[in-house]
N, C-alpha and C positions, 0 to 999 in steps of 0.2 A: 785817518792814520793816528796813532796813539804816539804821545811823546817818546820820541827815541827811538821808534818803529821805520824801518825802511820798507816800504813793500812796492810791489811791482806791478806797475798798472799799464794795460794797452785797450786798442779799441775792443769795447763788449761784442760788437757784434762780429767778429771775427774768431775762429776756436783756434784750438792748440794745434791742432792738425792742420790746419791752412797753414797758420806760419811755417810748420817744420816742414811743410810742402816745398812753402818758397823759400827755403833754405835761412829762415828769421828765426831767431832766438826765440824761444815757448816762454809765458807766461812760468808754466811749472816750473822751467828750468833757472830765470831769473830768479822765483822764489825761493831755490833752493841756495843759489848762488848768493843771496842773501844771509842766509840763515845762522850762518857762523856769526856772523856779526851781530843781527837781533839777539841769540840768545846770550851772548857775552855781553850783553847793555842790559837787557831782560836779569840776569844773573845778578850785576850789581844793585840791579834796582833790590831783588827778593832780600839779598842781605842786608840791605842799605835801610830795610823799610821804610814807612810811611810813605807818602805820595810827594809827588814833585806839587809846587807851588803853581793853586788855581788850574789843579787837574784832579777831577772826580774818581778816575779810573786809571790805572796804567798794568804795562804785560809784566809778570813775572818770569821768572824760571828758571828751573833746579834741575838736575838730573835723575829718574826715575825710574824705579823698577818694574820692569814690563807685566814678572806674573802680578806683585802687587794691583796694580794696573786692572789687568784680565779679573782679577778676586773682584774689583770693584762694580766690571760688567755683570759676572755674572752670565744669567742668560740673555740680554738685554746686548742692544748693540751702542747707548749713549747712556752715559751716566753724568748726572754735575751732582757735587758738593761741596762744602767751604771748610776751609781749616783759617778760623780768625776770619781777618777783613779778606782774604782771599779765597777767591772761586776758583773753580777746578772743572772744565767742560771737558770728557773724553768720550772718544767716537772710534767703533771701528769698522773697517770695510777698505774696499781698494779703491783707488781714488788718484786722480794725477795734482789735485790739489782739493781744499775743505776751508770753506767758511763758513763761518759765527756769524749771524747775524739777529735782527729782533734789538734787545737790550742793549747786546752788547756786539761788538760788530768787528770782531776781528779774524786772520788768517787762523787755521788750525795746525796746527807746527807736526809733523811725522814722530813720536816718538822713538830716541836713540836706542835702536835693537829693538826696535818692539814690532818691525814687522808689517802690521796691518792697523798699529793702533795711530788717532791723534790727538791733540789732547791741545788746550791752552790752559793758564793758569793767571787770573786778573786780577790784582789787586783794586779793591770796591771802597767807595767811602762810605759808610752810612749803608751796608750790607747786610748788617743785622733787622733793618727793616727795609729791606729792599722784597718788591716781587719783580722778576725778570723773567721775560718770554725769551729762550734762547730755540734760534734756527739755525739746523745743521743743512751748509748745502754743498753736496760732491761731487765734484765735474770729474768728467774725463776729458780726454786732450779733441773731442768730438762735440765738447759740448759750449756754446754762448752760455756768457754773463746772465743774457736774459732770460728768463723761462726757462731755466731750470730749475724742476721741483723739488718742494724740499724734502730731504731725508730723512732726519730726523727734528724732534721737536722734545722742549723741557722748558720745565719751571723754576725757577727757583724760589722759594719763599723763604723769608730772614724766620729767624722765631719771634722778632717784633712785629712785623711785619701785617699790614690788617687782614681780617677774613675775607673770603667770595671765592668765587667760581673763578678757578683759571681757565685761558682761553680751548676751548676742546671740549671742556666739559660739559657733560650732559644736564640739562637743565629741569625742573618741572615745568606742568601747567602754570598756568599765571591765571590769579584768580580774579583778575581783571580782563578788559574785552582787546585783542587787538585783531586788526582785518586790514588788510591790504586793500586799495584801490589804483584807477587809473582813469587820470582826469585827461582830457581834450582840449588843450592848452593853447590861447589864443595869442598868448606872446612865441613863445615855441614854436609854434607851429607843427606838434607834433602831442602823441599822449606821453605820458609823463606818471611813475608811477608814486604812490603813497602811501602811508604805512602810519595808521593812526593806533595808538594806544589810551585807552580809556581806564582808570583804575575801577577796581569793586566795589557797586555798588552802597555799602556800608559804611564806606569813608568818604562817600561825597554825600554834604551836607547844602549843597549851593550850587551857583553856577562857578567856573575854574576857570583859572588862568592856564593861558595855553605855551606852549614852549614848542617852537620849529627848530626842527633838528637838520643838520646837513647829511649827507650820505645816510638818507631813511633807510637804505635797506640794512642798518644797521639797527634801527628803532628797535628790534627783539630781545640782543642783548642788552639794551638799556633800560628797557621795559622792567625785565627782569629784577635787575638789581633796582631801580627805582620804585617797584612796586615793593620790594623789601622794607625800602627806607619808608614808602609813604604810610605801609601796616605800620609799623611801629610809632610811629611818629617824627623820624628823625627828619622828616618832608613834606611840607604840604601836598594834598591832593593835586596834581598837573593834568592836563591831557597833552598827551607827546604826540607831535603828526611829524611823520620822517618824510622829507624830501630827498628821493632816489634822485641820483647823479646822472650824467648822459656818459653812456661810452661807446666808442666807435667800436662796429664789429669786426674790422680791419684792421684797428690797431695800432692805425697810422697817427691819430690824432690824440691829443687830450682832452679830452672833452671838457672833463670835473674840472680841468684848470681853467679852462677856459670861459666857466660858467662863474667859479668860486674867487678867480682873482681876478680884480678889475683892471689892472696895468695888461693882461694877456691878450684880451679879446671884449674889448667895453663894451660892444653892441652885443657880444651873447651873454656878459655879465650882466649888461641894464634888461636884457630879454627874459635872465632868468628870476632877477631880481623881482620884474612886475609879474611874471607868474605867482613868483609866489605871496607876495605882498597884494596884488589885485585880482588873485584867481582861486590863490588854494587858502589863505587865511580866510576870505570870506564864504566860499564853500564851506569851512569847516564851522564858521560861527550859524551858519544856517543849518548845516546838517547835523550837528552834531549839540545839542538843547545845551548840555551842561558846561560849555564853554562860553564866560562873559565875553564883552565887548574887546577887552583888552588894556591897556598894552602886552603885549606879547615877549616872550625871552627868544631871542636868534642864541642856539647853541650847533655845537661842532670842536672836532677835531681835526690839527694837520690843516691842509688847505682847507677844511670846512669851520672851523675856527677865524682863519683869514675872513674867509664867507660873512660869519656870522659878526664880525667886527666890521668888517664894511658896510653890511646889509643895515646897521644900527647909525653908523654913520651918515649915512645918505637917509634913511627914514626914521627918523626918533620919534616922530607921532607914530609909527607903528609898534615898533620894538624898544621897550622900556628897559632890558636888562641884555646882557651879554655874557653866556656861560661860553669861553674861547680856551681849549684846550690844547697845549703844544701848539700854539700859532706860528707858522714857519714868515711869515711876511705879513707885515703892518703898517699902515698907516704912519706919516711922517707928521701928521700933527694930529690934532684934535679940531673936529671941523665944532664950530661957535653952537649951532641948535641940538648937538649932541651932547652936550654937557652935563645936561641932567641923566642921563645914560648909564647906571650902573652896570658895572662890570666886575666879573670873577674871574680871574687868567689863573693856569697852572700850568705847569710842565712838570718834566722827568730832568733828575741831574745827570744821567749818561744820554742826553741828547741837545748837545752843546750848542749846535743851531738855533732848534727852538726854544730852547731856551733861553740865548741869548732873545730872539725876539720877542719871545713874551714877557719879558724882564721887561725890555724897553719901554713895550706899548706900556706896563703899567704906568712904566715911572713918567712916562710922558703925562698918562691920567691924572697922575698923583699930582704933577705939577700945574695940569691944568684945572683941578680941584674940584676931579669927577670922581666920586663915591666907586671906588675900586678897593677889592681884596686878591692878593695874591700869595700863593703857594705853591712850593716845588715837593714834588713828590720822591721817593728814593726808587729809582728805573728808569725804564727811556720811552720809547713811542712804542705807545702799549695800552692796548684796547683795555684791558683789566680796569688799566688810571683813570682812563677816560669814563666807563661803566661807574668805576669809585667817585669820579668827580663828581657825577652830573647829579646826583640827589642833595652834596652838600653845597653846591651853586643854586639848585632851585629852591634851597633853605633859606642861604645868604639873601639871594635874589629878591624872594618874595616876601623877606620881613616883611 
């Protein structure tokens, strides 16, 4: 919830039609019965501008003219734009309620007279180089919190803001090698897939250091913009092998947490742990010529970040570096044979969480006088940062 914001929260798995069944007050109806009040706080704020004290983002809002509005759609059904430090997300379609989520993660307010339009209006810090993944998602009084797909999808990119591929877009060939595998995993006890990327031939000059990545089945998009940075030079040569996550096909369980944070489940943490530490790192220095002996970088995002902070912790003869992006949960100290441990932390400043945690772990580093670089990126939990991070942490990393 944003400062000043009221909004109305009940159980997700429950929809608006149960309640008004059993004769309970709707989600929708709460949020409307709100709404006089947000936008008279939301009003003072737009006149008032600038931001409230040690808040990155806060809601606006003005009163607005509906065809204006519609000129803005177009034939399009969501549009976002900024006027100044303030973003502008509208949507339309029928809907018993609409939320924002991605970057930025708020209710979508009904435009007054406008029918079928909705719209919020955010004031951003540091939005002139902001890129923001925003998701539009529209329930009906039929439909859970959870799994519900989303509607629409946008970008937004500051004019500062750096280059690359927002998420959706279509990508080329990568003129490096990657190939999916699946190994037979004697800690697991189950196969387990991976996802190694090798760069082109003409920029390996040697044998490489390698970097383990958490959630492999994302290694393609990283590949990608890493194989960018390594043509040009802005990266040394790596070879990336992504370790794919476990998930239950029922739905019932977490699996990636369960594997990724040690306080959840230690025995399937310490199980994925030696998988990968005693099964898929030396698989890959065997199978794969152009990977030296190591130390190796543990990288990730979100709970794989966590991951890759702990995994360095418990095994620093294995892993010499730590690329940890948006780490939601950290370590409360610095364990004594980690020390020499380099680490790169970043986050997004609309994702206050982890942010705050990855703040901490650094400063915990810094105090315990482990070779750490930290940087906050202008966005929130957003694969774009994370794709952006990893070639200037493997920079960092492997001076």
């Amino acid at each position: 919830m944003m400062a000043g914001e009221e909004v109305a929260y009940a159980d997700p798995h429950v929809t608006d039609a149960e309640r008004a069944a059993a004769g309970r007050e709707t989600v929708a109806e709460r949020s409307r019965a709100l709404l006089a009040g947000n936008r008279e706080r939301a009003a003072a704020r737009y006149t008032g501008g600038g931001l409230p004290d040690g808040e990155e983002m806060a809601r606006v809002w003005f009163r607005r003219d509906p065809a204006e509005l519609r000129g803005r759609l177009g034939a399009e059904h969501t549009a976002v734009w900024a006027d100044g430090d303030v973003l502008h997300v509208l949507w339309q379609g029928e809907a018993e309620r609409v939320l924002l989520g991605g970057g930025v993660s708020v209710p979508l307010w009904p435009v007054e007279d406008g029918g079928d339009l909705w719209e919020a209006s955010v004031r951003i810090r540091r939005l002139d180089e902001a890129v923001i993944t925003l998701l539009v998602l529209a329930m009906g009084a039929a439909d859970l919190m959870f799994g519900r797909p989303v509607t629409g999808q946008l970008t937004w990119r500051g004019p500062r803001a750096p280059g690359g591929p927002d998420r959706g877009t279509e990508r080329g060939p990568l003129a490096g090698e990657i190939r999916d595998h699946v190994l037979d995993s004697v800690a697991l006890r189950a196969p387990r897939g991976v996802t190694v990327y090798v760069p082109p031939a003409d920029v390996v000059t040697g044998p490489l250091p390698g970097c383990v990545l958490a959630d492999g089945e994302s290694a393609r998009g990283f590949a990608h913009v890493l194989e960018q940075a390594i043509v040009s030079g802005a990266a040394p040569p790596v070879v990336l092998v992504g370790i794919h996550n476990a998930r239950d096909p029922q739905g019932r369980a977490d699996l990636r947490a369960q594997e990724y944070l040690p306080g959840v489940k230690p025995r399937r943490f310490a199980a994925h742990l030696s998988f990968v530490t005693e099964e898929v790192i030396p698989w890959a220095a065997g199978s794969l010529p152009v990977i030296a002996g190591g130390p190796w970088i543990s990288a990730g995002f979100s709970n794989g970040a966590a991951w890759a902070i702990a995994a360095a912790q418990r095994r620093p003869e294995v892993f010499g570096g730590v690329a940890g992006f948006s780490a939601g949960i950290v370590p409360r100290r610095v364990a004594g044979p980690a020390r020499g441990v380099r680490h790169y932390l970043a986050a997004g400043t609309l994702e206050p969480g982890f942010r705050r945690a990855t703040r901490e772990w650094a400063q915990r580093l810094e105090r315990a006088g482990v070779p750490c670089r930290h940087r906050e990126w202008a966005g929130g939990h957003d694969s774009f940062w994370w794709e952006q991070s990893l070639p200037e942490s493997l920079a960092w990393l492997l001076a």
